[in-house]
Every structure is written in structure tokens, then in C-alpha cells.
VOBA-524755 format. One line per 8 residues: number of its first residue (from 1); their letters; for each residue x negated, y negated, z negated of C-alpha. Coordinates in steps of 0.001 Angstrom, whole numbers. Last residue first. Layout:
NUM = A = X/Y/Z; ...
END
This chain:
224 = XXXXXXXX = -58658/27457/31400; -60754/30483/31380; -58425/32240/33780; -59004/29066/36197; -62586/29494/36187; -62542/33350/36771; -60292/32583/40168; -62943/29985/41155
216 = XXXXXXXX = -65696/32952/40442; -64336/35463/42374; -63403/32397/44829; -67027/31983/45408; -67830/36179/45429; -65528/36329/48426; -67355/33878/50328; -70849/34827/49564
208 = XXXXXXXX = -69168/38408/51080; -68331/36482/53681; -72033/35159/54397; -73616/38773/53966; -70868/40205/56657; -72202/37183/59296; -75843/37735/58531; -75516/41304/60273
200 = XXXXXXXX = -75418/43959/57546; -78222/47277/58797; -80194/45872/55346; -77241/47591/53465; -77600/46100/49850; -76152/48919/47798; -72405/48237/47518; -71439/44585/45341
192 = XXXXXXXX = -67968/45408/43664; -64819/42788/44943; -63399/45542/47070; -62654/47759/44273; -60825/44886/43025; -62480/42917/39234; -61003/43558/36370; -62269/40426/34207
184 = XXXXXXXX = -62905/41576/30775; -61314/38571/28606; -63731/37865/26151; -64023/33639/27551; -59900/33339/27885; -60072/33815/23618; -62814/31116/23446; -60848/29079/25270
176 = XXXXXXXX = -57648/29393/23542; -59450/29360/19950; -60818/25499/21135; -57142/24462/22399; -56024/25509/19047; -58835/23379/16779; -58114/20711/19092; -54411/20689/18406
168 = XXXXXXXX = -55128/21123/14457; -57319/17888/14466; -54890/15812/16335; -52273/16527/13832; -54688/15511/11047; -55384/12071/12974; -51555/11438/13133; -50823/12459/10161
160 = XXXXXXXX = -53110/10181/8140; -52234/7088/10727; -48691/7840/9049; -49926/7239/5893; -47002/8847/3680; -46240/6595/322; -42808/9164/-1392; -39876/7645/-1487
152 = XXXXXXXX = -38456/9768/1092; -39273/12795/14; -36781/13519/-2289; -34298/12712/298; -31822/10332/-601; -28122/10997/-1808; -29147/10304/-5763; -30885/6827/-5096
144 = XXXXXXXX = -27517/5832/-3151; -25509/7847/-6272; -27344/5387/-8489; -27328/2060/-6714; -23117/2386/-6238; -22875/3210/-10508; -24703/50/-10869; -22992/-2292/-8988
136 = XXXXXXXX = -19852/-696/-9745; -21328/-1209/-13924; -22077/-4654/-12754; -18411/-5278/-11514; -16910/-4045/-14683; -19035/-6033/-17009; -18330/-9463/-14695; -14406/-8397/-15048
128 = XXXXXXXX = -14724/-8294/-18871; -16494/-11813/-18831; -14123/-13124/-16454; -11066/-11656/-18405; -12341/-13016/-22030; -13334/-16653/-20351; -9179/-16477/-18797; -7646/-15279/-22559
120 = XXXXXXXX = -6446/-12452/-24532; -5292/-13271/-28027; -2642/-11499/-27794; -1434/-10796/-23957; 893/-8042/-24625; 2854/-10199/-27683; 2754/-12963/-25910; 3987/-11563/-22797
112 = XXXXXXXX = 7186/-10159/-24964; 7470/-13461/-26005; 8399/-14544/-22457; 10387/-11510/-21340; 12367/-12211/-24505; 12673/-15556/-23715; 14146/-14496/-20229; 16257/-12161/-21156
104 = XXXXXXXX = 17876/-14994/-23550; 17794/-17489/-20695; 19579/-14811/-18369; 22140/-14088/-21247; 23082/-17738/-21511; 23177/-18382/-18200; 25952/-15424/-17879; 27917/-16522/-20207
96 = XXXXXXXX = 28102/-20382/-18266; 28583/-18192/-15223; 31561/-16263/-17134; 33074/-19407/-18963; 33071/-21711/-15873; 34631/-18836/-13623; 37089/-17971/-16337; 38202/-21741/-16631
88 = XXXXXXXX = 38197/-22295/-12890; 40460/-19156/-12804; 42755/-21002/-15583; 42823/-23936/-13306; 44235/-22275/-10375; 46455/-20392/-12573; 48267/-24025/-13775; 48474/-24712/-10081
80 = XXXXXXXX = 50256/-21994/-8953; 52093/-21934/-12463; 53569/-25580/-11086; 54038/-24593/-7176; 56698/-21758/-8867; 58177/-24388/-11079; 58876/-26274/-7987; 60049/-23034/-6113
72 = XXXXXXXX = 62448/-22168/-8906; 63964/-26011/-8604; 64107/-25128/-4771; 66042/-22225/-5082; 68259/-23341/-7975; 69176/-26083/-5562; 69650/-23625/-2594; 71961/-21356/-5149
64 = XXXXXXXX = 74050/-24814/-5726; 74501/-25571/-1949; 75245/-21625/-738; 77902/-22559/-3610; 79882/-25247/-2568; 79251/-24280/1076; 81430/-21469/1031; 82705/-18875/4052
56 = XXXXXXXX = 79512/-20309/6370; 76751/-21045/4112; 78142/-18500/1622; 75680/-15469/2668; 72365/-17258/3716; 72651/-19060/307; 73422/-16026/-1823; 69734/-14547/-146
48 = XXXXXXXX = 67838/-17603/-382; 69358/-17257/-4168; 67789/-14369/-4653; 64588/-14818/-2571; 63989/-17439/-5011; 64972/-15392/-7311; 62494/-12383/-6615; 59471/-15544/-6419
40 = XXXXXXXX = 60501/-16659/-10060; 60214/-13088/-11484; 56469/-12643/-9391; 55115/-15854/-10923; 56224/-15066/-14265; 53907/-12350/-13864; 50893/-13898/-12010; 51326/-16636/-15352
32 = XXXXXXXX = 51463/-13787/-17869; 48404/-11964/-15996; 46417/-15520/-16119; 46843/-15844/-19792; 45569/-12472/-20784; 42574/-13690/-18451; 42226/-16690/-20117; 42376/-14803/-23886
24 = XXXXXXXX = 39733/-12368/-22290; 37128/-14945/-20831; 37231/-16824/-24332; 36847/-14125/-26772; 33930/-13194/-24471; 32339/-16934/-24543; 32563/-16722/-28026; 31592/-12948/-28358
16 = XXXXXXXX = 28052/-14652/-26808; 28242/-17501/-28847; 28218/-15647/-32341; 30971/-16586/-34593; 30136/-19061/-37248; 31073/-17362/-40822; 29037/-20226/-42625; 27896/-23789/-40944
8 = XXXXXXXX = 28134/-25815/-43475; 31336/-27184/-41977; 33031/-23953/-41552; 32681/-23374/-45022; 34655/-26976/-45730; 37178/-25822/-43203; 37593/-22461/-44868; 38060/-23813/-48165
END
């Protein structure tokens, strides 16, 4: 009944405890084997031993104990090689066990992507990415417009300026000269005309022209 269960498939084991069952019943396997190993290599040494001892007094026996010597070291060579192929076994098993999981892992990864990406696809992530780079486009146009000067879109004629800055430097210079024009001029005590003295020799009258012609230079250059 269990055979014809087996056959339709019913109470299969899973392959993962499979694989597990496996590793642990070669591994059991290996520690009888390292330990049957270790009781044939203590009477090998044994009978090495007996050997060493009767090769002189008795040669009968140091013969028989090197026979059961090498007869133990045959069997010995045999578990050595039956372990070496267990070890293959549990190395074959565990990366085999391994793939398994990785492959698993990896198809969950994979449907996990699915499940993230939906129904997302390339035209939906151009189209969202065009959005988001217009609203940068934007968003950089609109603190530009913010950071300038209020007045600096505003239509200034510069030839405007120019001839209205001209205006208001004449208009100046004109209030500076009629300014230097009320000035009271403080003339020296020596500058004053005296009563015309008709005893003067022409040569006093022409210095005093002098005088009076830098007066008026020196009233010039106040004006300016």
C-alpha cells in the first residue's frame, strides 16, 4: 500500500530535508569509518610492537603478528578509500543543496520584482521622468525670476538718463556761479583807491593800474 501511494506521488518527502537526511546519514557513516579507522591503526602498532619484541627470541610469532599487521593495514587502506568516497558524497549532496536553495532565493527575488514592478513599464518611466524633469525645469525658471531685482525687468532708456543727468549737472554748475557772483569781495586796505593825489608821478598811477588788474584776475577766478 505504501508502494502504490508512493507511486502517485503521496507522502513525498520534501527535497530540501532529502538532501539533509542525506548529508547526516553520510556523515554518521564517516564518524564510524574514522572510528574503526583509529581501532585498526592501535593494532597495527600492536602487533608492530609484538613484532619488534620476538624478532630476535621468536620468529614464529614476530612473523604471525607482522601478518596480522599488514592484513590490518589492508583493511585500513580499504576504509581510507571507502571515506574518501563518502566525503565526495557529502560534498556532492551539500553543493547540490546548496544550488537548490540559491535557485529558490533566486525565484523569489524574481517574483518578488514582479510583484514591485506591477504593471510598471519603460513608456510609463519615460513619461514619468519627462513630468519630473519639466517640473525642475520649471521650479529652476521660478526661483531665477524670484532672485532678480525688481527693477530689472523694467524698459529704462538709457539715452533718457543720460540727457536728464546732463540737465541736473548744468542746473548745479549754473547755482555755483551765481552763488561765486554775491560773494562780497574783501578787498586789502591797500587795494582801496585814496583821493586822487595829483602830486603821483605817472609811475605810482601805472602800478596802481597794475594792482587793480590782478584785483580783478583774482575776482575772475573766485567766480569760477
Amino acid at each position: 500500500m505504501a508502494s502504490f501511494m508512493s507511486y502517485f506521488g503521496a507522502g513525498r518527502k520534501d527535497p530540501k530535508q532529502t538532501a539533509r537526511d542525506a548529508i547526516v546519514g553520510l556523515r554518521q557513516q564517516l564518524q564510524m569509518i574514522e572510528k574503526k579507522e583509529e581501532h585498526l591503526q592501535k593494532k597495527i602498532d600492536e602487533e608492530t610492537k609484538k613484532a619488534r619484541a620476538n624478532a630476535v627470541s621468536n620468529r614464529t610469532v614476530a612473523t604471525q603478528a607482522l601478518k596480522r599487521k599488514k592484513m590490518n593495514e589492508q583493511e585500513l587502506d580499504r576504509l581510507a578509500g571507502s571515506r574518501l568516497q563518502l566525503e565526495m558524497q557529502v560534498n556532492t549532496l551539500e553543493s547540490a543543496n546548496l544550488n537548490a536553495e540559491t535557485m529558490s532565493a533566486m525565484k523569489k527575488a524574481s517574483d518578488a520584482l514582479k510583484v514591485i514592478h506591477g504593471n510598471l513599464t519603460m513608456d510609463k518611466v519615460d513619461s514619468t521622468m519627462t513630468a519630473v524633469n519639466e517640473q525642475r525645469e520649471l521650479a529652476n525658471e521660478i526661483a531665477e525670476t524670484l532672485a532678480n531685482p525688481i527693477y530689472g525687468a523694467m524698459d529704462v532708456d538709457e539715452d533718457e538718463l543720460k540727457a536728464e543727468l546732463d540737465e541736473l549737472q548744468q542746473e548745479e554748475l549754473n547755482n555755483r556761479l551765481n552763488e561765486a557772483d554775491h560773494v562780497p569781495v574783501h578787498l586789502p586796505p591797500s587795494a582801496v583807491r585814496a583821493p586822487e593825489d595829483k602830486t603821483r608821478t605817472p609811475v605810482a598811477v601805472a602800478a596802481e593800474d597794475d594792482e587793480e588788474a590782478q584785483l580783478r584776475e583774482l575776482q575772475a577766478a573766485l567766480a569760477m
